[in-house]
C-alpha positions in Angstrom: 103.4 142.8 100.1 102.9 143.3 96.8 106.6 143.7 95.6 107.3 144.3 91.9 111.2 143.9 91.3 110.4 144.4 87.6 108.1 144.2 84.3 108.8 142.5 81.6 107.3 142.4 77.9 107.5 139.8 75.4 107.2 140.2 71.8 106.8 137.4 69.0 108.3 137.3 65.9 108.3 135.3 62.6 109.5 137.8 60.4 112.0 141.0 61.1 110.2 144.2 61.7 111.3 147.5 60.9 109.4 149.6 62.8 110.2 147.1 66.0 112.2 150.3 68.2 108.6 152.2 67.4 106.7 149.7 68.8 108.7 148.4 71.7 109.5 151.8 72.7 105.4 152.5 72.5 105.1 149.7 74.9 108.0 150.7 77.6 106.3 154.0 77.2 103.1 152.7 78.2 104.1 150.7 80.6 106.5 153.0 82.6 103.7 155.7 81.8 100.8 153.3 83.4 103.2 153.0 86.6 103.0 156.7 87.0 99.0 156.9 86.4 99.2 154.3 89.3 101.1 156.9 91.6 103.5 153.6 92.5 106.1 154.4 95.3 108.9 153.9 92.9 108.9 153.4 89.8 110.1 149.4 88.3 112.3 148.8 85.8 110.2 147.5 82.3 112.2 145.2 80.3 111.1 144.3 76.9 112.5 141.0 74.7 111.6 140.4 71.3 111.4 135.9 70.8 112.5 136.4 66.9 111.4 133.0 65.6 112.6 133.1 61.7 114.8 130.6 60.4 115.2 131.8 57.2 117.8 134.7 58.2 119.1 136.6 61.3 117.9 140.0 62.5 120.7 141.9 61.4 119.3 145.5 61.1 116.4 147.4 62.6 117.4 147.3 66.2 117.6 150.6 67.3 115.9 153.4 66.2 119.1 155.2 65.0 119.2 151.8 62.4 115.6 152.9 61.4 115.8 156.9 60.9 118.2 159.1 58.9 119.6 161.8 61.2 119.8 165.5 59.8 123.9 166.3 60.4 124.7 168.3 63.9 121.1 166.5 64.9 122.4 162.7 65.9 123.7 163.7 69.5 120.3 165.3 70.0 118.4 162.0 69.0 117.8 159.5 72.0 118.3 156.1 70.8 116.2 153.0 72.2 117.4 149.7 71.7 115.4 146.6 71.5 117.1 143.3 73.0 116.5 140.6 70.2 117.0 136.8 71.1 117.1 135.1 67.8 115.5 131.5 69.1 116.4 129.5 66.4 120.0 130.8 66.6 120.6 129.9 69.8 124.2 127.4 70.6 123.6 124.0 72.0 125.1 125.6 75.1 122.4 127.5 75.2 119.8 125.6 74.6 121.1 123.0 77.6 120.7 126.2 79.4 116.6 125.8 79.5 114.9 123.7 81.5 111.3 124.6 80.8 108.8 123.8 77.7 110.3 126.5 76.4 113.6 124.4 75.8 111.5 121.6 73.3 110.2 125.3 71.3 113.7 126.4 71.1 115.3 123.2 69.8 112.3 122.4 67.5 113.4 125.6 65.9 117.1 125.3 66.1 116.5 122.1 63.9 114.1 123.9 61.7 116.7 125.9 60.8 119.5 123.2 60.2 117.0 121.0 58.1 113.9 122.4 56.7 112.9 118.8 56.8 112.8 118.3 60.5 110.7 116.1 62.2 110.4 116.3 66.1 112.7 114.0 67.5 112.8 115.7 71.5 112.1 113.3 73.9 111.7 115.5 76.8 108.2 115.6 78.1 106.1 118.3 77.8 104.5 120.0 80.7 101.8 122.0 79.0 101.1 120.1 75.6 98.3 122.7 74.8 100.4 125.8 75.0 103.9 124.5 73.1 101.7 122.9 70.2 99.3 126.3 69.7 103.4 128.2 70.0 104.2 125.4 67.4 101.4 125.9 65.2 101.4 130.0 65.4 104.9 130.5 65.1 105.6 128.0 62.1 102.7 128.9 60.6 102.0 124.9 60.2 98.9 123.9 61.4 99.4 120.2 61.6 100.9 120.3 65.3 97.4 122.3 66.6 95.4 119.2 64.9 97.5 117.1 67.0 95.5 118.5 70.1 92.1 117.5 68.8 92.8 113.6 69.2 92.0 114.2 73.3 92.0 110.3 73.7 95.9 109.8 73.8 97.5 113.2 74.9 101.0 113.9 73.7 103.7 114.1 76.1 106.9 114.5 73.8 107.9 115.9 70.4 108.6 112.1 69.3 104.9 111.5 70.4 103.7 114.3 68.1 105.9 113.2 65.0 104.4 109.8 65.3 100.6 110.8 66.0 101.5 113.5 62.5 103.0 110.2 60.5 99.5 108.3 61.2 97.2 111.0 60.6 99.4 111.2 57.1 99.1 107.7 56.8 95.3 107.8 57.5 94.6 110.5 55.1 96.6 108.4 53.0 94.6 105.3 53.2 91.3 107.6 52.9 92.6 109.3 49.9 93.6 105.4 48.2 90.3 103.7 49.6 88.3 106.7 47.6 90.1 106.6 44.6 89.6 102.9 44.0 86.0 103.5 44.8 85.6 105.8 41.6 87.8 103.7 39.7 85.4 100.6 40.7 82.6 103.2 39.5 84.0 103.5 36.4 
């Protein structure tokens, strides 16, 4: 019947925006503003979440617009104020994180642990469902680009974090070996 209950809009994170109320109110705009274009029946309800993966620190300020402007005095009851609903992923309780049942669970943990130890190395032995999509989520929201060259080896596919640390300790160990074998070579040379 073509029944929409609701839209919703997702926003990534690595690092705390300022200007985030600006931008996710531009997107409810657009979106609530698209229904209308559409001449819908009724209009849905369009909720937007911000995934804020930083592990460094929390994102304490910049939440509303009211956080982001400086209101003239008599002016602040005049000034509507947007909100934007921020989950802090790798803030989450273990209670929480037992709350996921999806890929997205083994993303959230990953950096939960990131978080606790900087040193971290997968140790989630829940399979993976869709290997390409958490390891590209790894790779773009870490900024480390090792667990994207995990995908290129096609021949064994990945099915949990504990797979990927070990496939990431023998590419290391084969770079390794490379790095030895060719140092000896021009030491031989020599």
């Amino acid at each position: 019947e073509n029944v929409a209950i609701a839209m919703y809009g997702i926003e990534n994170q690595v690092k705390i925006d300022k200007n985030m109320p600006f931008r996710m109110i531009g997107y409810d705009g657009a979106s609530y503003r698209g229904q209308l274009l559409d001449k819908r029946k009724s209009i849905v309800p369009v909720v937007s979440l911000v995934l804020y993966f930083g592990i460094d620190r929390r994102w304490k300020k910049y939440s509303s617009i009211k956080e982001c402007i400086a209101i003239p005095e008599g002016l602040d009851e005049y000034v509507n104020d947007y909100k934007v609903h921020i989950i802090e992923v790798a803030w989450l309780t273990d209670e929480q994180l037992a709350m996921f049942k999806s890929d997205f669970g083994i993303v959230a943990n990953f950096f939960v642990q990131k978080r606790k130890n900087k040193d971290y190395i997968p140790n989630d032995e829940r399979e993976i469902e869709h290997v390409d999509a958490v390891l590209k989520l790894l790779t773009v929201m870490s900024g480390d680009h090792k667990y994207e060259r995990v995908l290129y080896n096609k021949n064994n596919e990945v099915k949990t974090m504990c797979e990927v640390a070990d496939r990431l300790f023998n590419q290391g160990l084969q770079q390794g070996i490379q790095l030895a074998v060719s140092m000896l070579r021009k030491l031989g040379k020599s």
